[in-house]
C-alpha positions in Angstrom: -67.9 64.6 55.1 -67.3 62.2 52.2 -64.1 62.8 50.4 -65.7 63.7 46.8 -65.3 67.2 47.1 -64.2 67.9 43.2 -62.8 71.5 44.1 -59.3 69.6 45.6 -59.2 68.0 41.6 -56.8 69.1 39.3 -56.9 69.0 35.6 -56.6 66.1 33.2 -54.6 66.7 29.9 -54.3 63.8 27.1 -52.2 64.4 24.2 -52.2 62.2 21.0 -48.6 61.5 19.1 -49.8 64.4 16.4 -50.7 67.1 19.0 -48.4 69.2 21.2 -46.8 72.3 20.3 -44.5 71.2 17.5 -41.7 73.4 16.5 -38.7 73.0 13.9 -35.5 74.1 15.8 -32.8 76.7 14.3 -29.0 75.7 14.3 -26.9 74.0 15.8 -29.8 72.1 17.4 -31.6 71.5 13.8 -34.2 68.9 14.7 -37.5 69.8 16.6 -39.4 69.8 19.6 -43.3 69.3 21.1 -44.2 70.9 23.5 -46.7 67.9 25.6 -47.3 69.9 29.0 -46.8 73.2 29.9 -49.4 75.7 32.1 -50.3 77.2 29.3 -51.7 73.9 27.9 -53.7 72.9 31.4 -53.9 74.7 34.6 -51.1 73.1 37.4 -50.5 74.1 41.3 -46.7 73.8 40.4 -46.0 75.3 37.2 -43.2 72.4 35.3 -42.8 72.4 31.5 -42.2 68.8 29.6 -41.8 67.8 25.7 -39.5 65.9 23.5 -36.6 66.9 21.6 -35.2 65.2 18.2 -32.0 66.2 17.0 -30.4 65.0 14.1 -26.9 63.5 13.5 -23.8 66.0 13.2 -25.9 68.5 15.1 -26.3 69.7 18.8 -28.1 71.9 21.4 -25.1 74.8 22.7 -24.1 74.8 25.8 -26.0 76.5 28.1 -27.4 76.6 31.8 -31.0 77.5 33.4 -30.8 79.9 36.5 -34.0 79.0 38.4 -34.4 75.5 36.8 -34.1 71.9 37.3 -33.9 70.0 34.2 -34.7 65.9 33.9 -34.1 64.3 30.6 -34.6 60.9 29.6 -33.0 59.6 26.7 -35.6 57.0 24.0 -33.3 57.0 21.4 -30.2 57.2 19.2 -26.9 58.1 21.0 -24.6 61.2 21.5 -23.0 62.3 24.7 -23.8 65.0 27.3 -21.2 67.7 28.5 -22.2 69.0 32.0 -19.7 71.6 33.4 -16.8 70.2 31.3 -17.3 66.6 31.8 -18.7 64.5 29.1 -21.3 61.6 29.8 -22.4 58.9 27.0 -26.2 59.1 25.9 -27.9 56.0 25.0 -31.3 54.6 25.1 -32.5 54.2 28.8 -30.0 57.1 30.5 -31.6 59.1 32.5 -30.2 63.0 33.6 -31.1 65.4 36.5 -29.8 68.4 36.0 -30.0 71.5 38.9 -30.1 75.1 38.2 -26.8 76.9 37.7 -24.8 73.8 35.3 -23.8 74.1 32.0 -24.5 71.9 30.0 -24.7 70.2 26.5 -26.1 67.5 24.3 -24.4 66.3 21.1 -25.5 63.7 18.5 -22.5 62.2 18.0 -24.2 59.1 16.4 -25.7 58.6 12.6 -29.3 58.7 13.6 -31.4 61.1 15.5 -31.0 61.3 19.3 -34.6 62.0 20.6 -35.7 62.9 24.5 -37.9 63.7 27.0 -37.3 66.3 28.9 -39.1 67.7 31.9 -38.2 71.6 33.8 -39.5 73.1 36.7 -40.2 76.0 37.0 -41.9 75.9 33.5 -40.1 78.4 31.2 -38.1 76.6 28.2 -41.6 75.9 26.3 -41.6 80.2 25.5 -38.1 79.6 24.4 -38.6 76.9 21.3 -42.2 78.6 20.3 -40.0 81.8 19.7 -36.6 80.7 18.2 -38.5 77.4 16.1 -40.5 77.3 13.6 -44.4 75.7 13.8 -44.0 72.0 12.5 -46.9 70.4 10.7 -47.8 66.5 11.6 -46.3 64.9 9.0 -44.5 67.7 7.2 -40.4 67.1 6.0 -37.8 69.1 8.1 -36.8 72.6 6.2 -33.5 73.5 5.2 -31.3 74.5 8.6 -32.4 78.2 9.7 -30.2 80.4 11.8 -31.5 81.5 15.7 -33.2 85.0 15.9 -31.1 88.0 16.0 -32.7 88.7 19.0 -31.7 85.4 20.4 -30.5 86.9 23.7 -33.0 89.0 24.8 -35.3 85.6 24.1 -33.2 83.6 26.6 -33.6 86.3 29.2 -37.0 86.5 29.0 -38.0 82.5 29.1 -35.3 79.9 31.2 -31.4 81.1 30.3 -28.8 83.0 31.8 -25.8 84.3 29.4 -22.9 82.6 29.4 -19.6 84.9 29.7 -17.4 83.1 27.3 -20.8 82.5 24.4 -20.5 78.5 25.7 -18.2 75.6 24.6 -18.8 74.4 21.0 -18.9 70.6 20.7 -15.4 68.7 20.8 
C-alpha cells in the first residue's frame, strides 16, 4: 500500500494581500478587518476562523467574551493595551495572547498609529460577526466616516461567537 492515497488530503487555500473578506468596522472599533480563513472560504476537519484587524488611534474593540471559543492574537503593529477580566496588559509589536472561552476582554489603541493583528478562533464563528456589523472594503478604497453597530447588534452576537455581558462591558479607562 503506498501512502499516496489523495482522499486523507486536505485543501490548500492561498490568499494574496488584496483578497480576503475585507470589511470596514462600526464604532468604537472603527478600523477594519479581512477575513484570510474561515470554512466558508476552504473546506477544514476542525472548523477555526483567522484574519487581521486594524484599528485606528483613539479607538477600541468593547469588551466582550466568546462562550465556546478560544481566541489567539498576535500583535504586528502599533501599540495599545489589552484588558482581560479587569487586568490591563501592554500591546506592542511581537506580543502574543491566548485567550479561553468565558474572559472578557478588550483591546484599546492607546497609541497615535493604528494597532493592527492577527487573530485566530476556534471554533470558527467571529468571521459571520464582522461580514454583518462592517461594511465591504474595497482594495485600496479610503476609510468612511465612523458608522454606528446595527440596531440589531445583539441578536448578531448571539447568532455568530458572543455571549451578552450583564453590565453592557467596561468602556476603555
Amino acid at each position: 500500500m503506498s501512502g499516496d492515497n489523495k482522499m486523507d488530503q486536505g485543501e490548500v487555500l492561498i490568499v494574496a494581500p488584496e483578497e480576503g473578506d475585507n470589511y470596514w468596522q462600526p464604532v468604537p472599533a472603527n478600523g477594519h478587518i479581512s477575513v484570510r480563513v474561515a470554512p466558508h472560504r476552504v473546506a477544514m476537519e476542525h472548523p477555526f476562523a483567522l484574519g487581521t484587524q486594524t484599528v485606528p488611534p483613539g479607538c477600541y474593540v468593547r469588551e466582550h467574551l466568546h462562550p465556546h471559543h478560544d481566541e489567539v492574537l498576535h500583535f504586528i503593529s502599533g501599540k495599545g493595551k489589552a484588558v482581560i477580566e479587569g487586568e490591563e496588559h501592554r500591546l506592542t509589536p511581537g506580543v502574543t495572547i491566548f485567550i479561553g472561552k468565558n474572559r472578557r476582554h478588550m483591546f484599546v489603541n492607546d497609541g497615535d498609529v493604528d494597532m493592527h493583528w492577527l487573530w485566530l478562533i476556534q471554533p470558527n464563528g467571529l468571521e459571520g460577526f464582522f461580514r454583518e456589523v462592517g461594511r465591504v472594503k474595497n482594495h485600496g478604497e479610503p476609510a468612511p466616516e465612523p458608522f454606528a453597530r446595527p440596531a440589531n447588534v445583539a441578536e448578531i452576537e448571539r447568532r455568530t461567537a458572543f455571549a451578552p455581558l450583564p453590565d453592557g462591558g467596561r468602556k476603555p479607562t
